[in-house]
VOGU-3710 file (C-alpha; in Angstrom, 3 decimals, decimal comma):
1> xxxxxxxxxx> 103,656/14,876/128,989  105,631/17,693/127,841  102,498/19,071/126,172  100,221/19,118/129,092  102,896/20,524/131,004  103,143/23,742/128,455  99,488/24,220/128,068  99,471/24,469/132,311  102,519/26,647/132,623  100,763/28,947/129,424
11> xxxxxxxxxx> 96,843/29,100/131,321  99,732/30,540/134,395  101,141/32,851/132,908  97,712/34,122/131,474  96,094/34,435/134,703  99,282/36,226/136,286  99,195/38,675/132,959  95,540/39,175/133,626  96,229/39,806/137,621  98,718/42,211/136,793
21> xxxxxxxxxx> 96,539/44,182/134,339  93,575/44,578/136,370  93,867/48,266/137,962  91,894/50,915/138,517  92,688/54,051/137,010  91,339/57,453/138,460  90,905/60,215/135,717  90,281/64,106/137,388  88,460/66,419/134,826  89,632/69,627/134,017
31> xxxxxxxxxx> 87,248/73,014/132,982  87,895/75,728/131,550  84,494/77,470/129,493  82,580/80,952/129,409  79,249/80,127/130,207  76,243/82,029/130,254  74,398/82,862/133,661  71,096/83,788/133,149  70,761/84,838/136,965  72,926/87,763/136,553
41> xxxxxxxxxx> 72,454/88,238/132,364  76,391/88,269/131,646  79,090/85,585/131,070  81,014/83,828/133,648  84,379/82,820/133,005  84,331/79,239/134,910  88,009/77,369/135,273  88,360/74,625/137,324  91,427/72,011/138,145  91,151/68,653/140,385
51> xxxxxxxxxx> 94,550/67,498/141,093  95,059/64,260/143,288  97,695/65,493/145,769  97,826/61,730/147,824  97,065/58,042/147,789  96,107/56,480/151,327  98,125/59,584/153,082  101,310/58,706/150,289  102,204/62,448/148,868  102,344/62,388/145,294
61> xxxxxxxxxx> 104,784/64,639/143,545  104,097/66,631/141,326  100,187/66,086/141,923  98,884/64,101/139,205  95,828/64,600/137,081  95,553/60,894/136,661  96,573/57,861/138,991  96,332/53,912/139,146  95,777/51,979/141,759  95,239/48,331/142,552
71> xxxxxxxxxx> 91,616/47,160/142,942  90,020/47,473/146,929  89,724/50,658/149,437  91,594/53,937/148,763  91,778/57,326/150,079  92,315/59,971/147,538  93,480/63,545/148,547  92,211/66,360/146,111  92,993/69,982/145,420  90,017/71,535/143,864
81> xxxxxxxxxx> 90,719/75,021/142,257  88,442/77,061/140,951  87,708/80,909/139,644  83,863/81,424/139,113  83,595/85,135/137,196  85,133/87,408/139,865  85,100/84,781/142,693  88,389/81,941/143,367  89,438/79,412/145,845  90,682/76,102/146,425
91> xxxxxxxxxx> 89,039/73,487/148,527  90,618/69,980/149,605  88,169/67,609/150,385  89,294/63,654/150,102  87,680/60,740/148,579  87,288/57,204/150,267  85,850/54,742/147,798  86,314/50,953/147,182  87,496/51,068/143,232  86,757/48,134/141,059
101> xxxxxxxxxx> 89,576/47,333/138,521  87,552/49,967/136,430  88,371/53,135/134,526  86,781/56,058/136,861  86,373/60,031/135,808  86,670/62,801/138,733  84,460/65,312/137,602  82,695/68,085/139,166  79,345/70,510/138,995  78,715/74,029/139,832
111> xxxxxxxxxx> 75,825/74,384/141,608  74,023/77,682/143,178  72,863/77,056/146,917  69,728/78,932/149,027  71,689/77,834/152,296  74,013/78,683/154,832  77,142/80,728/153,867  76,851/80,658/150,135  73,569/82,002/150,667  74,922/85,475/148,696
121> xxxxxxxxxx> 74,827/83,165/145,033  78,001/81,882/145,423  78,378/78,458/143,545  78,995/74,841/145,346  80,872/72,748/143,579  79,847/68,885/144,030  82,231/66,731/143,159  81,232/63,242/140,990  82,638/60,205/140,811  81,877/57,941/137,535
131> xxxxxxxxxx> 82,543/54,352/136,920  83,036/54,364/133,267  82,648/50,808/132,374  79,449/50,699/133,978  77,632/53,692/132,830  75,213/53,177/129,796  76,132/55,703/126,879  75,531/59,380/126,912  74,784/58,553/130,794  76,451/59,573/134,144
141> xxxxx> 76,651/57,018/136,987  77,143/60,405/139,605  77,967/59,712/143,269  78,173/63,039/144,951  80,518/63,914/147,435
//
């Protein structure tokens, strides 16, 4: 009796260990490069920062570069920061996403766009989200926000 009593309380405590394991974690990329742009023939110093500045409306502070959260729906407050050669700002868009107990990247892309007010060559940034555990090597799972 007393053995069938440890091996229960042990397969417990296993799946409690596991519950309490099983998080998401969100991972913002930073950038910081000289690149070439072949538009204008000269460099481009490019430096961006994604900082999460809130969970579900909860400040965070300081504003963290990385963040873990329990598995289901979250809202996640950015601060995007960027200098682009000669040109800066800061955006702060937010992020609502259901997050598996998965490891996740923030990342983002500099884009040019032929529309509305960046028509003067001014670059967009679109920002990706990618689910690490399920993207296949060497590619990006990108969900563009």
């Amino acid at each position: 009796m007393n053995i069938t009593r440890a091996f229960v309380l042990l397969l417990a405590l296993a799946a409690v260990c596991h519950a309490a394991t099983s998080r998401a974690i969100v991972t913002a990329q930073q950038e910081h490069h000289i690149s070439e742009d072949h538009s204008y023939s000269h460099s481009l110093t490019v430096i961006r920062q994604i900082a999460i500045v809130a969970v579900d409306d909860h400040a965070l502070k300081p504003q963290q570069e990385q963040v873990i959260l329990s598995p289901g729906r979250h809202v996640l407050s950015l601060r995007v920061s960027f200098v682009v050669g000669s040109s800066s700002g800061a955006a702060h868009p937010s992020l609502d996403e259901v997050f598996k107990p998965h490891r996740y990247t923030l990342d983002g892309e500099f884009c040019r766009s032929q529309s509305g007010a960046v028509a003067a060559g001014l670059p967009v940034l679109k920002l990706l989200l990618i689910d690490e555990d399920e993207r296949r090597p060497g590619a990006k799972i990108l969900r563009t926000r």
